[in-house]
C-alpha positions as CSV (number, residue, x, y, z in Angstrom):
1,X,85.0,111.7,97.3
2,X,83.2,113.3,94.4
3,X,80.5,110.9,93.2
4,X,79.8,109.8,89.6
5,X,77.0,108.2,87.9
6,X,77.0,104.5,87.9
7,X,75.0,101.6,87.5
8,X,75.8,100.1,91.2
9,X,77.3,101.3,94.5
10,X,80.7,101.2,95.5
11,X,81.6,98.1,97.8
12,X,83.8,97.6,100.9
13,X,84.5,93.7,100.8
14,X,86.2,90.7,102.2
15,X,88.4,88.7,99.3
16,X,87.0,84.9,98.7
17,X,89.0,82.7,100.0
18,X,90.7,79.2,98.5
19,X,89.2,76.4,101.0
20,X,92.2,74.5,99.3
21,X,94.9,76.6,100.2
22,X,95.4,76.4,103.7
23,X,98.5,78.7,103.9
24,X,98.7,82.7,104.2
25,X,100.9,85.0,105.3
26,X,101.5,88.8,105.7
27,X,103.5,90.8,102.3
28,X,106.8,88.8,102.6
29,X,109.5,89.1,104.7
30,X,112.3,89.2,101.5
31,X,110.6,92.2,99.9
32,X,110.0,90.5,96.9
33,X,107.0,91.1,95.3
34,X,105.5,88.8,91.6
35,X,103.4,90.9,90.0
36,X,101.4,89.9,86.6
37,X,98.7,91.7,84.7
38,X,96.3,89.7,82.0
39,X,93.7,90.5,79.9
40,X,92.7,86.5,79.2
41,X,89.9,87.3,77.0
42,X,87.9,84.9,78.7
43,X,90.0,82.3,78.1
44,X,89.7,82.4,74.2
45,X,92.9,81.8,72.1
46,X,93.1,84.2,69.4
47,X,95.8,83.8,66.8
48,X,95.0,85.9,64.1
49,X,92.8,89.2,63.5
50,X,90.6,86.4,61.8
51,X,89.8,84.9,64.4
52,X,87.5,87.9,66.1
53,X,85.4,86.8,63.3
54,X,86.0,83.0,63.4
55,X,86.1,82.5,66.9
56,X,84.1,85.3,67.8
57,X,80.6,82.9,68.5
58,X,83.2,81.5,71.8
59,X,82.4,85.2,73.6
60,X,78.6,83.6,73.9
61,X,78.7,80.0,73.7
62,X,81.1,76.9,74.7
63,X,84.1,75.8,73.4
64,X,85.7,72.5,74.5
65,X,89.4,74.5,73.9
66,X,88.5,76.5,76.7
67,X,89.4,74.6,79.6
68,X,92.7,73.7,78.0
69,X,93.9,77.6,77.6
70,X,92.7,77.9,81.1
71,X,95.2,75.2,82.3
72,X,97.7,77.0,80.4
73,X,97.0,80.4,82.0
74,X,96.5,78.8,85.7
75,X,100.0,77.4,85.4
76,X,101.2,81.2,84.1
77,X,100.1,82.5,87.2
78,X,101.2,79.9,89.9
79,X,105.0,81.8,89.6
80,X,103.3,85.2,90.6
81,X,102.1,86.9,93.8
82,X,99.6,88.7,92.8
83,X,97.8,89.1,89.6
84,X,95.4,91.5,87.9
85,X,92.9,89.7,85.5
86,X,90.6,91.3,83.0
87,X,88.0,89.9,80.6
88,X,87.1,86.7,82.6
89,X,84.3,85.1,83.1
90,X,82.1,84.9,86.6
91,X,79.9,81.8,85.5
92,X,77.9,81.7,82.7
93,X,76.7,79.6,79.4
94,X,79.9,80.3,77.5
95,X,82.3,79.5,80.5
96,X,80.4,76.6,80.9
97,X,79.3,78.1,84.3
98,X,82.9,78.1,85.9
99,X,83.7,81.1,87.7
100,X,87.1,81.7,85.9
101,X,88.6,83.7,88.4
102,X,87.5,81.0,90.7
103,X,89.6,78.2,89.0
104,X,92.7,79.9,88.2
105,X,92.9,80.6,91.7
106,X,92.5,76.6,92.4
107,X,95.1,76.1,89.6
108,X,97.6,78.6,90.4
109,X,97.1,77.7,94.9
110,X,96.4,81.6,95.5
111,X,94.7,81.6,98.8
112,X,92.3,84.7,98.6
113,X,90.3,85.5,95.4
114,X,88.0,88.2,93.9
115,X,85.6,88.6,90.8
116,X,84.3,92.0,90.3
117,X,81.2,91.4,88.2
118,X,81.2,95.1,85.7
119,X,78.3,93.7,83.9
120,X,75.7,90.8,84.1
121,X,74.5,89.3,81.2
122,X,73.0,86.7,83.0
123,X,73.3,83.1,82.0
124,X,75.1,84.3,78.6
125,X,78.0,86.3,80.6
126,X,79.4,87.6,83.5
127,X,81.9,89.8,82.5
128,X,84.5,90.6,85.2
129,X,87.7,91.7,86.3
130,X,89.5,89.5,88.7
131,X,92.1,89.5,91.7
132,X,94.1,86.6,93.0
133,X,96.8,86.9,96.0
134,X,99.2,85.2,98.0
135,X,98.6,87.6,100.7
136,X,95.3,89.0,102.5
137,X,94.2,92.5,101.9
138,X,93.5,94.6,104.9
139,X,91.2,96.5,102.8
140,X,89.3,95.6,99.2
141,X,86.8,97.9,97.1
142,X,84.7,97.8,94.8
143,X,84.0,100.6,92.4
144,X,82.5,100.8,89.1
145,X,84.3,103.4,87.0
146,X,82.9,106.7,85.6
147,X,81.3,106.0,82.1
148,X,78.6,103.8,80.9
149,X,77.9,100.9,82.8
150,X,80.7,97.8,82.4
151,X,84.2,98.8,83.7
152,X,85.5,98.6,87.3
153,X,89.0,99.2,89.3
154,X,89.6,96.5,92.8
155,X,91.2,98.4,94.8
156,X,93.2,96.7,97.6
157,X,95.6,97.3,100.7
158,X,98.2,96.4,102.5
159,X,99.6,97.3,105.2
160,X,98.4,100.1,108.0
161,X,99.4,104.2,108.0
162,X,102.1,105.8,106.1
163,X,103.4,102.9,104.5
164,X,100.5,101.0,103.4
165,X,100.3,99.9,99.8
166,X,97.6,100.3,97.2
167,X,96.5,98.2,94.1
168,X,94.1,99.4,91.8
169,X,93.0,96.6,89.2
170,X,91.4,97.6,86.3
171,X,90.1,97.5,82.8
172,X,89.6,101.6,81.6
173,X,87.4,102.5,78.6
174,X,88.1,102.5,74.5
175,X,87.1,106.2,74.2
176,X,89.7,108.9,75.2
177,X,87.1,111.5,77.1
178,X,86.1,108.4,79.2
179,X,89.2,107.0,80.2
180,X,90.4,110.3,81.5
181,X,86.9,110.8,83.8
182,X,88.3,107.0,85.2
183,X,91.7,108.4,85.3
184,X,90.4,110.9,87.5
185,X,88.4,108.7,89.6
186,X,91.5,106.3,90.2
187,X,93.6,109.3,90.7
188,X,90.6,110.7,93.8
189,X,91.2,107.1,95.1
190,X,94.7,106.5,95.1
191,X,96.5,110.0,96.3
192,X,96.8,109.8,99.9
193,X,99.0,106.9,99.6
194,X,102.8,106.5,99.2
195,X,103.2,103.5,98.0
196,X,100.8,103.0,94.9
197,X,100.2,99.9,92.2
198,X,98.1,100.1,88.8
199,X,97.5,97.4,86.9
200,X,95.2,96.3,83.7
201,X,94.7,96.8,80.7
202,X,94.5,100.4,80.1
203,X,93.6,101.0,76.2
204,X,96.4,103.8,76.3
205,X,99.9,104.5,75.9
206,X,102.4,105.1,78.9
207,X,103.3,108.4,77.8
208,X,99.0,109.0,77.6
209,X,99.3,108.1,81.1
210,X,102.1,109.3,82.9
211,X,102.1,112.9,80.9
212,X,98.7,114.0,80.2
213,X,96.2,112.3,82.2
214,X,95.0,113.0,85.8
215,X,97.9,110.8,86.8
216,X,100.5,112.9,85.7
217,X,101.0,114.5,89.0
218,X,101.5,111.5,90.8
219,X,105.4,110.4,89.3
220,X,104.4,107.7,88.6
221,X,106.5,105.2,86.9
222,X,106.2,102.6,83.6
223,X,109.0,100.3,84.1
224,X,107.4,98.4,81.1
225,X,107.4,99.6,77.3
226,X,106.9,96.4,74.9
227,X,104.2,96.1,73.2
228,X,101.4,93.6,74.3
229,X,98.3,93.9,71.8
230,X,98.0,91.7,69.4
231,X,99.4,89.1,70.8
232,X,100.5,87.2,67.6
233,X,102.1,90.3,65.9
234,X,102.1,92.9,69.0
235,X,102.2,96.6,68.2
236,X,100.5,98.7,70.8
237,X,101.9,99.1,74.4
238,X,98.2,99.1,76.0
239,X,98.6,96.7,79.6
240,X,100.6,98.0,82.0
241,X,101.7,97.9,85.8
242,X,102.4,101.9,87.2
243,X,104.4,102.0,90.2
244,X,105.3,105.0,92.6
245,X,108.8,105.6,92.8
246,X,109.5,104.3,96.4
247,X,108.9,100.5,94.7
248,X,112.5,99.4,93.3
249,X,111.8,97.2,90.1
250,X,113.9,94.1,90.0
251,X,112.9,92.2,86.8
252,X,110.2,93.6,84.2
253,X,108.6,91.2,81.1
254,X,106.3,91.3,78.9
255,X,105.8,87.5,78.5
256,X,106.2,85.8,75.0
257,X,102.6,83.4,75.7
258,X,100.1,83.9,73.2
259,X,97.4,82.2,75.1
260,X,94.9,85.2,74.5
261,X,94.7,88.3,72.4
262,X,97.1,90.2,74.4
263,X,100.3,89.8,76.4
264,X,100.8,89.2,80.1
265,X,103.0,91.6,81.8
266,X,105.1,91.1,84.8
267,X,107.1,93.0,87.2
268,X,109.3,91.5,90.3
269,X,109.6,94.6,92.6
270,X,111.2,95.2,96.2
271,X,108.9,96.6,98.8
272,X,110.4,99.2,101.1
273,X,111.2,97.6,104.6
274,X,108.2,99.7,106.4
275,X,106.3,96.9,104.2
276,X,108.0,93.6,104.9
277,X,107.3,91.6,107.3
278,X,103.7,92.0,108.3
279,X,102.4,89.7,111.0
280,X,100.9,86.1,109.6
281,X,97.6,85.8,109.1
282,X,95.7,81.7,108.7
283,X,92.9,81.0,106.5
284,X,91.5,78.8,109.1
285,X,90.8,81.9,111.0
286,X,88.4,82.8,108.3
287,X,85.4,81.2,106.3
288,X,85.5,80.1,103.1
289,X,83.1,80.9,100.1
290,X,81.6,84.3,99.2
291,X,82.2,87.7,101.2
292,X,79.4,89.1,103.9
């Protein structure tokens, strides 16, 4: 793999795990598979373009409304298998030093957990991308995107050989030219699987995507096409979840909860039978807090 400039080193990792969520298993055995992408804007309800300016002093200091919105969001996720955060918070002043990605996993019961820190502020922020999942990863990266320093993809897998499946999580850049050296990046990552997941919230259009970026090669597929940004009065299709065409879709949403400044999306797929069915794994087997 080419390299890029970046701030920090890409990661090979183990996911954190829930100490309170003693069950696990393998991808499941129906083929079903709850996805859900959110941007949570670190758990700041915005209502109105207003409130960037109103609101805007809760991106660096306290707000007692935050642990209400997180509630809400935690008991968003609990229907879903495995979700793609963006914009929360690692543990800082403004979060009130809760590791966001953290609780919603405690809220929603999602045994395994992981915060991707894209840039430290320190005690004023730790802003982060975040992973939660119902099923353990046989494989989870970390890799700071092309650009300047404060974006990152998670890249996880299941599954072993031909029929493994990817997820990439991400958050890609405002600016056009930077987004497609990412693009690229993900792309280099991604193509020698079949079966392929991208989630996040992507600043870009499917059609930017699918048709001319490094990912047009690929076949991808956008199964979603409502608009999630702003959330209040949404107009621009910019959060997605790309699937490979060997992933059915069963149900696609874009969720009508205005909890944060964009819109949650959600895809139910079926896995192809190569990836059903993997043996059970236990979380008593493995130890609980950060990875080695």
């Amino acid at each position: 793999m080419r390299r890029w400039s970046s701030g920090r080193s890409i990661g090979l990792h183990q996911p954190q795990v829930n100490g309170r969520c003693l069950d696990s298993a393998g991808l499941p055995c129906s083929g079903l598979l709850r996805l859900l992408s959110f941007n949570i804007q670190v758990g700041i309800s915005t209502e109105r373009y207003r409130h960037y300016l109103t609101r805007g002093w809760q991106h660096l200091l306290p707000h007692p409304g935050r642990a209400g919105n997180l509630q809400k969001i935690g008991a968003l996720l609990a229907d879903y298998d495995l979700v793609a955060l963006q914009e929360v918070d690692g543990g800082s002043l403004r979060s009130g030093f809760v590791n966001q990605v953290e609780h919603l996993a405690e809220l929603g019961a999602f045994p395994y957990w992981y915060q991707q820190l894209n840039r430290n502020l320190g005690r004023l922020a730790q802003h982060s991308n975040g992973m939660l999942s119902r099923w353990q990863p046989q494989q989870l990266e970390d890799h700071p995107l092309p650009g300047p320093p404060g974006r990152g993809a998670i890249l996880l897998r299941f599954g072993e050989g031909a029929e493994a499946l990817v997820v990439v999580v991400m958050h890609l850049a405002l600016g056009a030219r930077t987004r497609t050296r990412q693009l690229a990046y993900i792309r280099e990552l991604i193509g020698g699987y079949r079966h392929q997941i991208l989630m996040g919230d992507m600043n870009t259009h499917a059609a930017d995507l699918l048709q001319h970026s490094p990912l047009r090669d690929l076949g991808l597929l956008a199964p979603q096409i409502e608009a999630t940004f702003p959330s209040w009065r949404p107009q621009r299709c910019i959060d997605h979840i790309l699937l490979s065409p060997g992933l059915a879709v069963e149900r696609v949403a874009v969720l009508s909860q205005p909890i944060s400044d964009h819109l949650p999306v959600a895809i139910d797929i079926r896995l192809p039978a190569g990836l059903t069915g993997a043996p059970p794994t236990t979380l008593k087997t493995l130890t609980t807090g950060s990875p080695p």
